[in-house]
C-alpha beads as a LAMMPS data file, in Angstrom:
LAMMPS data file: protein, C-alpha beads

73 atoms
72 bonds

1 atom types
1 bond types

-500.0 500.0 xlo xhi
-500.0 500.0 ylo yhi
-500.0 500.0 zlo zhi

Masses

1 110.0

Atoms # bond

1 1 1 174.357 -368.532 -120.487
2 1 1 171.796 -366.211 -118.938
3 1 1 171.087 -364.850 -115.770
4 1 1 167.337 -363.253 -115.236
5 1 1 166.274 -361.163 -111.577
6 1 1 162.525 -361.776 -109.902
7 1 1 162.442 -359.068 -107.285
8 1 1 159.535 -358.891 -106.389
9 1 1 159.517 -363.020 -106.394
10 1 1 156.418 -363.312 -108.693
11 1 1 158.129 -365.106 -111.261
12 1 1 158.857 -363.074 -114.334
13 1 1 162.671 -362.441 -114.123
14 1 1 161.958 -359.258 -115.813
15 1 1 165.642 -357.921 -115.184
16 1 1 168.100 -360.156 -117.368
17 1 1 172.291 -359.888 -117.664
18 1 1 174.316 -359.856 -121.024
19 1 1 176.363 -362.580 -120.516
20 1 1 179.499 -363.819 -122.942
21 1 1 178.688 -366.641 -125.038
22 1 1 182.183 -368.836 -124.972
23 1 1 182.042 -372.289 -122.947
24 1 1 183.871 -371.747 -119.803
25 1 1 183.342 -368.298 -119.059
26 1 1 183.913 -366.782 -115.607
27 1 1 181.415 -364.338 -115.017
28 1 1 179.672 -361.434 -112.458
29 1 1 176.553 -360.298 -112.442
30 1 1 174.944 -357.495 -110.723
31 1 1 171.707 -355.558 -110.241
32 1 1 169.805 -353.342 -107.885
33 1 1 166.893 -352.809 -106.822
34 1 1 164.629 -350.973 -104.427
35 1 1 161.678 -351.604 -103.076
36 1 1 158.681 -349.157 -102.708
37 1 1 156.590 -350.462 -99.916
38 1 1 157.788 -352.229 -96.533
39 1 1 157.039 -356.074 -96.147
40 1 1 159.282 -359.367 -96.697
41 1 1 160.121 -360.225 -100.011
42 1 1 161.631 -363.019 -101.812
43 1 1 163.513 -362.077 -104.890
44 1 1 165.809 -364.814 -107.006
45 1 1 167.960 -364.924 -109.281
46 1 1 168.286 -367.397 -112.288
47 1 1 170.913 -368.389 -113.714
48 1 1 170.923 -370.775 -116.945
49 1 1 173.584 -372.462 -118.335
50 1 1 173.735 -375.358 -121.779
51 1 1 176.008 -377.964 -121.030
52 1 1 177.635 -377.643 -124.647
53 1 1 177.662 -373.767 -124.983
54 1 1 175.131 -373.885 -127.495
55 1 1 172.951 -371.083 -126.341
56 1 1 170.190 -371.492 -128.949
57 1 1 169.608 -374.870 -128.718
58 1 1 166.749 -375.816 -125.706
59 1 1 168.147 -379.368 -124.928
60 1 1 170.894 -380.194 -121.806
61 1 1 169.978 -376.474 -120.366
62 1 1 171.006 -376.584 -116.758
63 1 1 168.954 -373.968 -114.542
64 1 1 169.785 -372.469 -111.028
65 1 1 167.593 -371.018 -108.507
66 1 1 169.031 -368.986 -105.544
67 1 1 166.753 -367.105 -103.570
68 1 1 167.337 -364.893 -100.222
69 1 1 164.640 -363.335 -98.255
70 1 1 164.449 -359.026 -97.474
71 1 1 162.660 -357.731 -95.355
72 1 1 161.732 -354.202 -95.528
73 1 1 160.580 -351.909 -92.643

Bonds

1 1 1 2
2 1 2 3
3 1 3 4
4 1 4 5
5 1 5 6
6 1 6 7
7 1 7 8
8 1 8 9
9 1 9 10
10 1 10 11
11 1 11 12
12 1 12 13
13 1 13 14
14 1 14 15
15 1 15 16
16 1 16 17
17 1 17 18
18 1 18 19
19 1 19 20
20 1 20 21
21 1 21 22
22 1 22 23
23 1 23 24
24 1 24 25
25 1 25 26
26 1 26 27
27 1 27 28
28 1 28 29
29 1 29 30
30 1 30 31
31 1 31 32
32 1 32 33
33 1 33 34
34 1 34 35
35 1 35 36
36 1 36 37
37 1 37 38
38 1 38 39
39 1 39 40
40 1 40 41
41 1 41 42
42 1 42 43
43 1 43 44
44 1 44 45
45 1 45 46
46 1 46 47
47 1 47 48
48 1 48 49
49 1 49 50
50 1 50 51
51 1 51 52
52 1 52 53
53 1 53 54
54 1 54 55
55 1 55 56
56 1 56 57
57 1 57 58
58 1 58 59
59 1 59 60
60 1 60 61
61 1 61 62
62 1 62 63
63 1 63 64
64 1 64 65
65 1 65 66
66 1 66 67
67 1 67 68
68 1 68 69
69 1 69 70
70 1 70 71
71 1 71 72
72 1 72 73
């Protein structure tokens, strides 16, 4: 499992969570962040998941997406 933050919604998801590696884990994740300049922003956060638990392995990965818009004045 991992979960990676994209702030500033350019697509790195430089900001990542150490997450337990054990099929069937309950997890929660949080970050902050603050922004230095006012406009509207789109930052997401993704979470990946392998259907197995086998973190290593790149096959049956299941990804997330959730985004939320900010505006800053």
């Amino acid at each position: 499992m991992a979960a990676e933050w994209d702030f500033e919604g350019d697509g790195t998801f430089p900001v990542k969570a150490a997450l337990p590696r054990r099929a069937g884990a309950t997890v929660t994740v949080r970050a902050s962040h603050s922004f230095t300049r006012p406009g509207t922003y789109f930052p997401a956060l993704r979470v990946v998941s392998q259907r197995q638990g086998d973190a290593i392995t790149p096959f049956a990965r299941i990804q997330n997406l959730g985004r939320v818009r900010v505006v800053v004045e």
